[in-house]
C-alpha positions in Angstrom: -16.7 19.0 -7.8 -14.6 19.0 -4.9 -10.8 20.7 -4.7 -8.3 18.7 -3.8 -4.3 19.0 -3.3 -2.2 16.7 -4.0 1.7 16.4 -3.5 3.3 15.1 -6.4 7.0 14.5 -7.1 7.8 16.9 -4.6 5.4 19.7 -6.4 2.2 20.8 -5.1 -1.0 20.5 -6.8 -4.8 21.8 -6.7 -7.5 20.7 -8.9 -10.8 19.9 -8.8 -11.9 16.6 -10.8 -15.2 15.3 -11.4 -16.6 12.7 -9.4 -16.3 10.0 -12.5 -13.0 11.1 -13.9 -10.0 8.2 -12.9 -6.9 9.8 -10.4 -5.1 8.8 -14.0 -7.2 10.9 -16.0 -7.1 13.8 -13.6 -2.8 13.8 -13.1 -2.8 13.4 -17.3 -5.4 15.6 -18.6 -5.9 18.2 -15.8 -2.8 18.6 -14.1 -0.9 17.6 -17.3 1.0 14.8 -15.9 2.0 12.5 -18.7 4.0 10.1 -16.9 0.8 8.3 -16.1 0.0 5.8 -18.5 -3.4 4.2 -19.4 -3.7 1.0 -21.1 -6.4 -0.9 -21.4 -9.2 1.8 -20.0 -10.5 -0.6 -17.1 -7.4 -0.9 -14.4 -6.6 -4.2 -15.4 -3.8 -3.9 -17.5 -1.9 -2.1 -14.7 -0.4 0.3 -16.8 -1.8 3.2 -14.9 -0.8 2.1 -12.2 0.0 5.3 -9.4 3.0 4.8 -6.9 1.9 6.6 -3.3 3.4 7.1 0.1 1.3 4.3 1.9 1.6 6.4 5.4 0.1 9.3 3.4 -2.9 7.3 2.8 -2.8 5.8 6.5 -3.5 9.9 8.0 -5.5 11.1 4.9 -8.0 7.9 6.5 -7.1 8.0 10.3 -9.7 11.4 10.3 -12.8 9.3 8.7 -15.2 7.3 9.8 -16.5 4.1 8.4 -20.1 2.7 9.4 -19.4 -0.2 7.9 -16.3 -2.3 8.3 -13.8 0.8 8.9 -10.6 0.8 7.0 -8.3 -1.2 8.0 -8.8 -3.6 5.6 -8.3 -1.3 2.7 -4.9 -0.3 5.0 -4.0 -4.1 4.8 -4.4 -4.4 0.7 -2.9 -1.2 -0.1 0.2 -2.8 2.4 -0.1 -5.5 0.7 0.6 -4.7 -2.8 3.3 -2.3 -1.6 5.0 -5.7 -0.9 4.1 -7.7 -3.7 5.3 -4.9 -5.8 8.5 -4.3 -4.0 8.9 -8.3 -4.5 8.9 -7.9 -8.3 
């Protein structure tokens, strides 16, 4: 297990989730974070769906590198459904 800190609604928190647990299984049953739904248990459903600060995610990735096709792409689709969702 790894720790990890996140920043969430303003709070600051540290936990340290197994490698298989979901991001919505870790805010709900280790940081106690209800506000986090899960629906159908696979990500499809959307319900668990996790708002984030997309230029959060930018610098959290601008210090890694990719051997393989680097990031940008994953950039460009988290971008992207930050606009389809703002659309809605």
């Amino acid at each position: 297990m790894v720790d990890i800190t996140l920043r969430i609604n303003g709070a600051t928190c540290t936990g340290s989730p197994e490698a298989r647990k979901t991001l919505a299984d870790f805010l709900r049953d280790d940081l106690n974070l209800t506000g986090t739904h899960v629906g159908c248990e696979h990500g499809v459903c959307g319900a668990c769906t996790v708002i984030v600060d997309e230029q959060q995610i930018r610098e959290a990735l601008s210090g890694n590198i990719c051997r393989c096709t680097g990031y940008q792409s994953i950039i460009d689709g988290v971008l992207l459904a930050a606009k389809r969702n703002s659309e809605r």
